[in-house]
C-alpha positions as CSV (number, residue, x, y, z in Angstrom):
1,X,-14.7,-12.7,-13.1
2,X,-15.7,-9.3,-13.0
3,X,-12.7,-6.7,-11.5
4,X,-12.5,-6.0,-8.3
5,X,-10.8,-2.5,-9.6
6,X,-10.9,-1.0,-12.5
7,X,-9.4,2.3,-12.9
8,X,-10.0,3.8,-16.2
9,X,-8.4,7.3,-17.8
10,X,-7.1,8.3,-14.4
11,X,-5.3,11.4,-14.4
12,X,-4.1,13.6,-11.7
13,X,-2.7,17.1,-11.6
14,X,-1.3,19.5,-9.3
15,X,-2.8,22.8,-9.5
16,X,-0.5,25.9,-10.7
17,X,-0.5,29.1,-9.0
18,X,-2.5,31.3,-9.9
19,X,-2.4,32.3,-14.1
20,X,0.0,28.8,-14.3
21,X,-1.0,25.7,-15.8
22,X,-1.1,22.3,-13.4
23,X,1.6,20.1,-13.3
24,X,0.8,16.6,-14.5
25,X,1.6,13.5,-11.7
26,X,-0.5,10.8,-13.3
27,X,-1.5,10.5,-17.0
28,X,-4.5,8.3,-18.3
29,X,-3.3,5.5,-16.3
30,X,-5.7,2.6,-16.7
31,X,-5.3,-1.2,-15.4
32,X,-8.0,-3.6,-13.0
33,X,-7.6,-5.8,-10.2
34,X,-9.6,-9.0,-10.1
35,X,-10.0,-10.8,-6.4
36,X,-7.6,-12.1,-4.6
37,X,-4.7,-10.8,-6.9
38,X,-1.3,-9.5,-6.1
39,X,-0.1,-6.7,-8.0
40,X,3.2,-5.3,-8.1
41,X,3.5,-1.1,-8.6
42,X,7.2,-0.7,-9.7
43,X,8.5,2.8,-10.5
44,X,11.4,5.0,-9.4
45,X,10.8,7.8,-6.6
46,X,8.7,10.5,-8.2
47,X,7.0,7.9,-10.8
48,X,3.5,8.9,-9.3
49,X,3.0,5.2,-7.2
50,X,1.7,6.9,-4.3
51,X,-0.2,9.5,-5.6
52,X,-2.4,6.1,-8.0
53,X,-2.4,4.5,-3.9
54,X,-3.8,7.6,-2.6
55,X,-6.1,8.6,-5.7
56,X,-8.3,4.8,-5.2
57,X,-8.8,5.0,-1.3
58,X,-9.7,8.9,-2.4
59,X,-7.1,10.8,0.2
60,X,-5.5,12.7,-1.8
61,X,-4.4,16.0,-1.3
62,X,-6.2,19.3,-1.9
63,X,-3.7,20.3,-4.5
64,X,-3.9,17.1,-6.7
65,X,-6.8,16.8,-9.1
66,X,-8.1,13.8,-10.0
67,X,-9.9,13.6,-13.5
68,X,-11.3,9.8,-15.2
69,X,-12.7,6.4,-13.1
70,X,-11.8,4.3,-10.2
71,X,-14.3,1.5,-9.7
72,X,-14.4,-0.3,-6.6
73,X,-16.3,-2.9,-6.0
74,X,-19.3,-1.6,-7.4
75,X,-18.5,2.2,-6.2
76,X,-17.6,5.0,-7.7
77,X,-14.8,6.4,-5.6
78,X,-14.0,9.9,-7.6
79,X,-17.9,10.7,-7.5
80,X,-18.5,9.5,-4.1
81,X,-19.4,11.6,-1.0
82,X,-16.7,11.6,1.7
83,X,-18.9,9.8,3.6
84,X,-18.9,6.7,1.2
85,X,-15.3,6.8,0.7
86,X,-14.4,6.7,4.7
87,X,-17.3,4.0,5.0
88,X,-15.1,1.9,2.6
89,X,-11.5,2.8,3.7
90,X,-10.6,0.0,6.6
91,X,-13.3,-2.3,6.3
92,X,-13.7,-2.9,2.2
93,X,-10.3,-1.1,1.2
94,X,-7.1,-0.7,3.6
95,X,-3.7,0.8,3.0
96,X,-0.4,0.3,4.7
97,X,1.2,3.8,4.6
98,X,4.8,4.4,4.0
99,X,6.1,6.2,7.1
100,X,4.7,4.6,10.1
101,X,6.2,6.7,12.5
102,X,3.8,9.4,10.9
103,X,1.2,7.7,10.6
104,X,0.5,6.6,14.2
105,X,-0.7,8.9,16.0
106,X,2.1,9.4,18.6
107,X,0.2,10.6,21.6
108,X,-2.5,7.5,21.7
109,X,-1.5,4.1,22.4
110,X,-0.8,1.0,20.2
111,X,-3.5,-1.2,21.3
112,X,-6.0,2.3,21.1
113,X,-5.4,2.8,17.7
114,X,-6.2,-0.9,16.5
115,X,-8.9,-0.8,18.4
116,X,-10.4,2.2,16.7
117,X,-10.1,0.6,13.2
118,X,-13.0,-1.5,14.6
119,X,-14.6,1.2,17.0
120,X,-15.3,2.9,13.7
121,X,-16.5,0.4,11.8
122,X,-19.7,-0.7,13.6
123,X,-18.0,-2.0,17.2
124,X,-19.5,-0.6,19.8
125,X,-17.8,-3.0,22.5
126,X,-15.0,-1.2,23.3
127,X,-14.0,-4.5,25.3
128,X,-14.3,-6.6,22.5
129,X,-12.6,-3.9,19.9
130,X,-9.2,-4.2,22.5
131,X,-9.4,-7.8,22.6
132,X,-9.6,-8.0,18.4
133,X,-6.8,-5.1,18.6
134,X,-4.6,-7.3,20.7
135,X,-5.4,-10.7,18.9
136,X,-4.1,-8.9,15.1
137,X,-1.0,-7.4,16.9
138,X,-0.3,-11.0,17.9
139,X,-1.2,-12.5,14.0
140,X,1.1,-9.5,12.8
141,X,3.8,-11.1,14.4
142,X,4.7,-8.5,17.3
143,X,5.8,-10.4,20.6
144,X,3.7,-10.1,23.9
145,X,1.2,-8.4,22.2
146,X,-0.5,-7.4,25.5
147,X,2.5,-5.3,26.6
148,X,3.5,-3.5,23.0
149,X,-0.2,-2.2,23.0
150,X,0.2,-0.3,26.0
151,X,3.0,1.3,24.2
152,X,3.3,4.6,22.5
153,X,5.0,4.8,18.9
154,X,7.9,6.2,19.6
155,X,8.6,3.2,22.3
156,X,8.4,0.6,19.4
157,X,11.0,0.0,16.8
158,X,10.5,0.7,12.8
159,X,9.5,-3.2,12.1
160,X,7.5,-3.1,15.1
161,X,5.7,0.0,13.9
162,X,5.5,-1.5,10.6
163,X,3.8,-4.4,11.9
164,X,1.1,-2.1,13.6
165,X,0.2,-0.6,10.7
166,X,-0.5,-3.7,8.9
167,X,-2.5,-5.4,11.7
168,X,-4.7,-2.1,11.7
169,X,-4.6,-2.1,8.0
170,X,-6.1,-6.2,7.9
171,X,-7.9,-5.8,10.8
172,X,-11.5,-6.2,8.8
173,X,-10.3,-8.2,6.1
174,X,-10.7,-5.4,3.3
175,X,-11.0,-7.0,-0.1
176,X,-8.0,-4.9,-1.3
177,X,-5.0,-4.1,0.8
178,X,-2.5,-1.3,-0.8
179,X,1.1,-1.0,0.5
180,X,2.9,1.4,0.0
181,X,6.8,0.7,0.6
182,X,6.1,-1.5,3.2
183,X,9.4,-3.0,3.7
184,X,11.6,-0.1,2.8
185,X,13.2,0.7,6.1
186,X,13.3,-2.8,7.0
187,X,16.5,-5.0,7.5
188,X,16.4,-8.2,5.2
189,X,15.0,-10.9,8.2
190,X,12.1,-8.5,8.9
191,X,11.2,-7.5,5.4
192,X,10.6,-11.4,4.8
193,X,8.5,-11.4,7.7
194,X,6.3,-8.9,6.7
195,X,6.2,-10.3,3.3
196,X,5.1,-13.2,4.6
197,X,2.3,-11.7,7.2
198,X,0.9,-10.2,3.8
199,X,0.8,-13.8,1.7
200,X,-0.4,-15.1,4.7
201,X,-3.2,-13.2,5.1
202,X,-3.8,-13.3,1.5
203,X,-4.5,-16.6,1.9
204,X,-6.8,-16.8,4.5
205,X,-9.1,-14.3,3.4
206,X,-8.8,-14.0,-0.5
207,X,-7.5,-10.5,-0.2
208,X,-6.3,-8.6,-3.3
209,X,-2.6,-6.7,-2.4
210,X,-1.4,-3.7,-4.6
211,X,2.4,-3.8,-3.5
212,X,3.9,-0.5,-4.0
213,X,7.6,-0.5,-4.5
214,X,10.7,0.9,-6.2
215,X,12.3,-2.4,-5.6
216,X,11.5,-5.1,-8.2
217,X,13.4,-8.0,-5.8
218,X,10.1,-7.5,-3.6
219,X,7.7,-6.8,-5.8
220,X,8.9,-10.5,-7.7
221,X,9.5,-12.7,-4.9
222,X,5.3,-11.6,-4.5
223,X,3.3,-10.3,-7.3
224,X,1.9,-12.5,-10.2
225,X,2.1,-8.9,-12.2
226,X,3.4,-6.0,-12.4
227,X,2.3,-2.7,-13.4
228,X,5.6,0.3,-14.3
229,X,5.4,3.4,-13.7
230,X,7.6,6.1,-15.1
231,X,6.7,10.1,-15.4
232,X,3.2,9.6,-14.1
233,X,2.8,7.0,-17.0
234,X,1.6,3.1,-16.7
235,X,4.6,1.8,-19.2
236,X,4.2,-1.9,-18.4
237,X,1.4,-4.1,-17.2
238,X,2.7,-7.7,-17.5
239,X,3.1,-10.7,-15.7
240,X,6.0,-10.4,-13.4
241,X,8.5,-13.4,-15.0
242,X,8.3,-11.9,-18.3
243,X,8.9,-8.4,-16.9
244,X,12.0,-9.9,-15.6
245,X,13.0,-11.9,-18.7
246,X,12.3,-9.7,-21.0
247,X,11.2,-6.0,-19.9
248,X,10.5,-3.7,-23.1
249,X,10.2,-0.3,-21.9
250,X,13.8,1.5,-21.3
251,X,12.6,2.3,-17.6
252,X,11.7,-1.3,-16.7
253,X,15.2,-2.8,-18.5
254,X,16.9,-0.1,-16.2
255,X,14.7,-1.4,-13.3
256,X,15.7,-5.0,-14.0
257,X,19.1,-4.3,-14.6
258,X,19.8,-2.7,-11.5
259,X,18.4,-5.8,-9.8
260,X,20.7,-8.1,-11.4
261,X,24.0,-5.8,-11.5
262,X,22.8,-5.8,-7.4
263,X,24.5,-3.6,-4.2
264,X,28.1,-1.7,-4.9
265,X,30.5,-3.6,-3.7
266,X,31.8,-2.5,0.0
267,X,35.4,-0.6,0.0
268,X,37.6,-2.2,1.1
269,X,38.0,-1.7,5.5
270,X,34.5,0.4,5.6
């Protein structure tokens, strides 16, 4: 099966001032996606995950440079016009940001802002686009739908806002779905919801899922691999049970270790 994404030699710098050399974030990082597969990204904060997330969909910033291949299916994204890349962002390739209070845009309403997904995809209906918007909030899980899209972020709470983001995110079915920290400021009972959401929509549509994360309990109740990064470098690419049996890069055994050794035990009265 041919990949779905293949990125090949990526690096990414961020540029110096002037007379000083860049700073490296990513380093020849190279790995594919066939369809319909779940890959975990695992790396500590400042390991370069979402700078990879943002380099494929082709939003990164100004400051980073991005030298080597991404090929998704059948485009080139670093040589694309901006044009093609924002054709292909929501409807072929979708990602789930990691703050979704800043993502939303906080002065336009929840069920406006679905809508739009599809508005600027080929919709012209705008009657239709609010009655798709309305029908995803309700597959994402959020409760009387109707009413929460009238809503403005700020009115909704963080696994509510969460929710929108991934119902605008699969609202076209894209053949790849990134997210990025998506259950990171989520208690426990919502995180396994939204885990959930993800595997079921997986299902139904044959969607492949990059799962960004720091937190390898996630990333292994999820992914059938596992990709670690560590200093902008891709130090593991494995299946996901062998990373946890038997990781062989000293990041990923400290990764693995600190899920096992678990939480810090309360003191005692706090």
């Amino acid at each position: 099966m041919s990949p779905l994404l293949a990125i090949c030699g990526l690096s990414v710098d961020a540029a110096g001032a002037r007379g000083t050399p860049s700073t490296p974030i990513l380093r020849d990082i190279s790995f594919g996606m066939r369809p319909g597969e779940t890959v975990g990204l695992l790396g500590a904060s400042g390991s370069g995950k979402t700078s990879l997330a943002l380099a494929v969909l082709g939003l990164l910033p100004p400051a980073l440079r991005a030298h080597g291949a991404i090929h998704f299916d059948g485009h080139e994204m670093l040589s694309a016009s901006r044009g093609a890349r924002r054709t292909l962002r929501g409807r072929r390739v979708a990602m789930v940001f990691q703050e979704p209070l800043s993502a939303l845009n906080p002065r336009m309403r929840i069920g406006a802002q679905v809508a739009e997904v599809a508005l600027a995809h080929g919709e012209h209906n705008t009657q239709r686009a609010a009655r798709t918007a309305l029908d995803m909030l309700a597959r994402a899980g959020l409760t009387d739908a109707e009413d929460q899209a009238r809503r403005l972020p700020h009115e909704l709470s963080g696994g509510e806002r969460q929710r929108v983001l991934l119902a605008m995110a699969m609202l076209l079915a894209p053949a790849l779905l990134i997210a990025d920290e998506p259950t990171s400021s989520l208690d426990v009972t919502v995180q396994a919801q939204v885990l959930a959401l993800l595997r079921a929509e997986q299902r139904q549509h044959g969607m492949a899922l990059l799962l960004v994360s720091h937190d390898l309990s996630v990333i292994a109740t999820t992914c059938e691999r596992t990709l670690v990064l560590h200093d902008g470098r891709l130090v593991e690419d494995v299946p996901t049970r062998q990373l946890i049996v038997a990781p062989e890069h000293p990041q990923a055994r400290a990764l693995v270790a600190a899920v096992r050794r678990g939480p810090p035990p309360l003191e005692h009265g706090t």
